[in-house]
C-alpha positions in Angstrom: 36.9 -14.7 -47.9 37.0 -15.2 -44.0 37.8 -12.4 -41.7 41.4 -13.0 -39.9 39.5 -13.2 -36.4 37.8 -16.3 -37.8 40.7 -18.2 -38.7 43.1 -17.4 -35.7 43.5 -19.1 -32.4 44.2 -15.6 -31.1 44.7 -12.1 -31.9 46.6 -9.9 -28.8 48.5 -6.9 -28.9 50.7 -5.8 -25.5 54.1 -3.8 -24.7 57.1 -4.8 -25.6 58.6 -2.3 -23.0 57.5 1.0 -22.7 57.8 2.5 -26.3 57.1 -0.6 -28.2 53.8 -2.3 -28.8 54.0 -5.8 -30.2 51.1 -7.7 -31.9 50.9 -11.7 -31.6 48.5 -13.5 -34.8 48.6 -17.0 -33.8 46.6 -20.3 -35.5 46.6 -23.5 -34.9 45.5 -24.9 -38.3 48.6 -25.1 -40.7 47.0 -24.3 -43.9 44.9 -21.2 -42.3 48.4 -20.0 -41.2 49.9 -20.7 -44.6 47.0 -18.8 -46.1 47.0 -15.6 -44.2 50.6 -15.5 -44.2 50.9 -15.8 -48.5 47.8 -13.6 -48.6 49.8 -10.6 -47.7 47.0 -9.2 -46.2 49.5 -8.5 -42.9 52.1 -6.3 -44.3 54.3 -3.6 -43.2 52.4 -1.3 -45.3 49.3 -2.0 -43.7 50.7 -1.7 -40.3 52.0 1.8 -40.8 48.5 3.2 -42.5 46.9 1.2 -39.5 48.2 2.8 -37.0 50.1 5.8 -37.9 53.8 4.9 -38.0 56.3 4.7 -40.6 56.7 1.6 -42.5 60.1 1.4 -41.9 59.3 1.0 -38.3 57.3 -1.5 -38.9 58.9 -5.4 -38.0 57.3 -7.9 -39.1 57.7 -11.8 -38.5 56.1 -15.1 -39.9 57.3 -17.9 -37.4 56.3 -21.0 -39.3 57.3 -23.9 -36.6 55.0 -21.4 -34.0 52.0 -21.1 -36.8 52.4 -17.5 -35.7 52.9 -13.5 -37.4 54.6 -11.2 -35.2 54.8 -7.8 -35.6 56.3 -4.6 -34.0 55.9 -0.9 -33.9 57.0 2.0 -31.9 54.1 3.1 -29.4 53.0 6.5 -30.3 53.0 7.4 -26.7 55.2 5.9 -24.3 53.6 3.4 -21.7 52.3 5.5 -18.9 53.4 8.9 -20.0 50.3 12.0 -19.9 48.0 10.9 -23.0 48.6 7.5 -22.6 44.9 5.5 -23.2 46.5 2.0 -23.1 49.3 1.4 -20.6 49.9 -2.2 -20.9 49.0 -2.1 -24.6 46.6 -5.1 -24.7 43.4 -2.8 -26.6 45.6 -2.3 -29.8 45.1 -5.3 -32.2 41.4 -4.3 -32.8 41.9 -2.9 -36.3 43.1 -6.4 -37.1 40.1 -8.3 -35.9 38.0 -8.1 -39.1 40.9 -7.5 -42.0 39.6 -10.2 -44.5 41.7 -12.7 -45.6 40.9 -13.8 -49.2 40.4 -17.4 -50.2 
């Protein structure tokens, strides 16, 4: 088993305008891509326990030519409103850093 951070090129999350946050899983080994991708480790349901949105909310993407998983959900607070602990976004993706990915 090897923690998703271990197998990615890189792991970001950032805005996708100003109520949207988008999350970018990208490899650059094939078969580690094929693996976390078939693994369904990254799922809509883990997104929406993760971070506190409904699963239908969740979008979720496996680009296969771009070795990358996309995913979107609404921000829970929009970019800069009062509240706000993240304007652009780009702090979000550390609950995915050590999901583990099984063999």
């Amino acid at each position: 088993m090897a923690k998703l951070f271990e197998m990615t090129k890189l792991i970001r999350s950032k805005n996708a305008g100003p109520f949207a946050l988008t999350f970018d899983i990208m490899f650059d080994d094939p078969d580690l891509y094929r693996r976390a991708r078939d693994s369904g480790v990254l799922s809509k349901a883990l997104m929406a326990r993760l971070y506190n949105v409904s699963e239908e909310d969740v979008d979720l993407y496996h680009v296969d030519n771009a070795l990358a998983i996309k995913i979107s959900i609404p921000r829970p607070i929009a970019s800069g409103d009062l509240g706000d602990s993240d304007v652009y976004g780009g702090q979000q993706y550390a609950p995915l850093v050590d999901l583990e990915v099984p063999d």
